[in-house]
Residue, then its C-alpha position, 0 to 999 in steps of 0.5 A: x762156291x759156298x757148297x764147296x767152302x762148306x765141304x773143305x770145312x767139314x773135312x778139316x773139322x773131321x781131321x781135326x777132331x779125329x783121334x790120334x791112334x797107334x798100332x804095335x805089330x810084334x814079330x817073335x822068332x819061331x823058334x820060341x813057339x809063343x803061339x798062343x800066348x796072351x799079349x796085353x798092352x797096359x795104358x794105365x789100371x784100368x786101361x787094357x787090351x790084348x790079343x792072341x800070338x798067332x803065327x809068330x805075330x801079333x797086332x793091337x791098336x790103341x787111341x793116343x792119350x797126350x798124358x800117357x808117356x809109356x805103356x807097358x806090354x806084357x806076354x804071357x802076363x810079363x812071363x815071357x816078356x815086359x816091355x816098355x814103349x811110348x804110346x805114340x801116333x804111327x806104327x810101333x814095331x816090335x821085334x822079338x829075337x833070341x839073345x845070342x848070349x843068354x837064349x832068352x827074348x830080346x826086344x827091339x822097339x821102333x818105328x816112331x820118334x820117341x819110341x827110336x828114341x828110347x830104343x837107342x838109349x836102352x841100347x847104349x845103357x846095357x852097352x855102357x854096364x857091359x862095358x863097366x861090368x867087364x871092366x870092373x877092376x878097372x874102376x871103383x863103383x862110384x867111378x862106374x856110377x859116375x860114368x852110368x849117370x854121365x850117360x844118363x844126362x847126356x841122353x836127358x838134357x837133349x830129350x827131357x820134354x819129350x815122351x822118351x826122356x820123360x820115360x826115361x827119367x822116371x826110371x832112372x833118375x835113382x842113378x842121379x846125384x842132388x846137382x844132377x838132378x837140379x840141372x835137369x829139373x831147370x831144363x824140364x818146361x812147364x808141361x813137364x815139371x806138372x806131370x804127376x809123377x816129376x811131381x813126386x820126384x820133385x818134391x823128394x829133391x826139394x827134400x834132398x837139398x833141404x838135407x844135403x851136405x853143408x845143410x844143418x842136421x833136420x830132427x825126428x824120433x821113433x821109438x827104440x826096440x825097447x820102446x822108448x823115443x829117441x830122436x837124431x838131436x838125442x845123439x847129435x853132438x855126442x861123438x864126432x860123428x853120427x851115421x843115420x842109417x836108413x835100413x830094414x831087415x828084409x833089404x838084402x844090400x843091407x845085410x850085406x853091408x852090415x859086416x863093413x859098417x860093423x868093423x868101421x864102427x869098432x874102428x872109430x873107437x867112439x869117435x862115431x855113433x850109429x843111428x839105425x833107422x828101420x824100414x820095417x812093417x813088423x816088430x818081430x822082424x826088425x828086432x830079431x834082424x838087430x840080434x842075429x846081424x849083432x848090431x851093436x849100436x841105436x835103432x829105432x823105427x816107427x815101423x810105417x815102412x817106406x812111409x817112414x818119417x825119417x826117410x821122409x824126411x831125408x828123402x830116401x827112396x832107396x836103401x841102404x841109404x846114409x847121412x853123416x852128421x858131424x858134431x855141430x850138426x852139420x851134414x857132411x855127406x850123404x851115402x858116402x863110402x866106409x873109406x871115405x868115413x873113415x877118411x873123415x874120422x882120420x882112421x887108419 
């Protein structure tokens, strides 16, 4: 009885200290000739394994790690494909067929629970921007922003504490206003919210509320092309309005947007000043960005790059990026439309 007590123990210790693995088996449709083709599976920097693509297949296997919520596969170092996929016990399949549309490969991924999970959302996402793409007369882009982003809580609110919706999160999480954003960080558990990379996403919220709309003006300064400091509080108060415009000259949707900005600040006629705030590393650059654009109004930078103060400060991890101050020092809106400045400006 003692012997046989003693075996039942050992096996339980060996199955509870066993670890975890899982395995990806990859198809990919004949057609593409992918045999050959390196397949590396990246679990962090220094993690990484890989094998070949042979007759149209492909198998790796890995241990799980409890802090990895994605992995990212890659073909042919990301050339043929890139995907991403949540590192979980069972088996992963991966499907690789030829898009009816475009010819190129598409993969579908599943198998285990938040790996379905993350499929379906994907899935539903480039549904909901076909739909909006092909409807785009019908709504303007911050109705089809707001509609993306409903999506995206729908899906978020119901899997924050798994793999997937932490997956997810870190990738989109762009696409959220300030309340959204608040509303899924109090749904987030403990376990979650310590992770390293909701961390960071945290403290930028953190930033965004201290900065948000009601919330006073919060100051800093760089140096002008010409070198000279000038800081926000220089401006404040000085017309009725003061646009912080967080920019850089490598930013094509900043460039773009400039003809707009330009003729809303002919049109104010003095009513609002502009506070171009560059991203840029060089000098040269940034200087000869202002000339050629013709950008008529302030600029400074303290050409850090994204470690740029201001946007620091005011939490921008994208660009171009806006804050409208009006002339208490209050801000009134955070990356509001042309129209909806001059609305505020009582433009016509």
């Amino acid at each position: 009885m003692k012997k046989t007590l003693i075996f039942a123990l050992t096996l339980l210790m060996m199955v509870s200290c066993g670890k975890q693995t899982f395995e990806i088996r990859g198809n990919i449709d004949p057609e593409f000739n992918a045999n050959g083709l390196r397949v590396t599976l990246l679990m962090s920097d220094e993690d990484t394994v890989s094998t070949l693509v042979e007759d149209n297949a492909f198998s790796l296997k890995h241990d799980v790690d409890e802090n990895a919520d994605i992995a990212i596969l890659l073909i042919d170092d990301g050339r043929f494909a890139y995907e991403t996929l949540i590192p979980e016990e069972g088996i992963i399949n991966l499907d690789i067929t030829k898009d009816s549309t475009t010819n190129r490969p598409f993969c579908h991924i599943g198998g285990t629970e938040n790996n379905d999970l993350l499929s379906s959302f994907t899935y539903n996402a480039m549904q909901t921007m076909m739909e909006l793409d092909e409807n785009e007369d019908k709504y303007t882009e911050d109705e089809a922003m707001a509609i993306y982003s409903e999506m995206l809580m729908e899906f978020m609110r119901d899997n924050i504490n798994n793999k997937a919706g932490i997956a997810v999160f870190a990738q989109q999480h762009y696409y959220l206003n300030t309340d959204q954003l608040g509303e899924i960080f109090a749904l987030m558990d403990e376990r979650t919210l310590a992770k390293e990379d909701i961390q960071k996403v945290h403290e930028r919220y953190l930033t965004k509320v201290a900065t948000s709309e009601g919330k006073p003006f919060t100051d800093f300064s760089a140096p002008t092309p010409e070198g000279t400091e000038l800081a926000v509080s220089d401006l404040v108060g000085k017309t009725d309005f003061l646009l912080i415009d967080f920019w850089a000259s490598w930013c094509g949707p900043c460039r773009q947007s400039m003809p707009e900005v330009k003729a809303l600040y002919e049109r104010a006629n003095g009513k609002l000043e502009i506070l171009g705030v560059s991203l840029d590393n060089d000098e040269q650059n940034w200087k000869k960005a202002i000339e050629s654009l013709g950008l008529p109004w302030k600029h400074i930078s303290d050409l850090k790059g994204w470690q740029c103060e201001g946007a620091r400060i005011y939490g921008v991890n994208a660009i171009p990026a806006t804050v409208l101050i009006d002339k208490e020092g209050i801000i009134v809106g955070r990356n509001l439309s042309a129209a909806k400045i001059a609305e505020l400006l009582s433009l016509k």
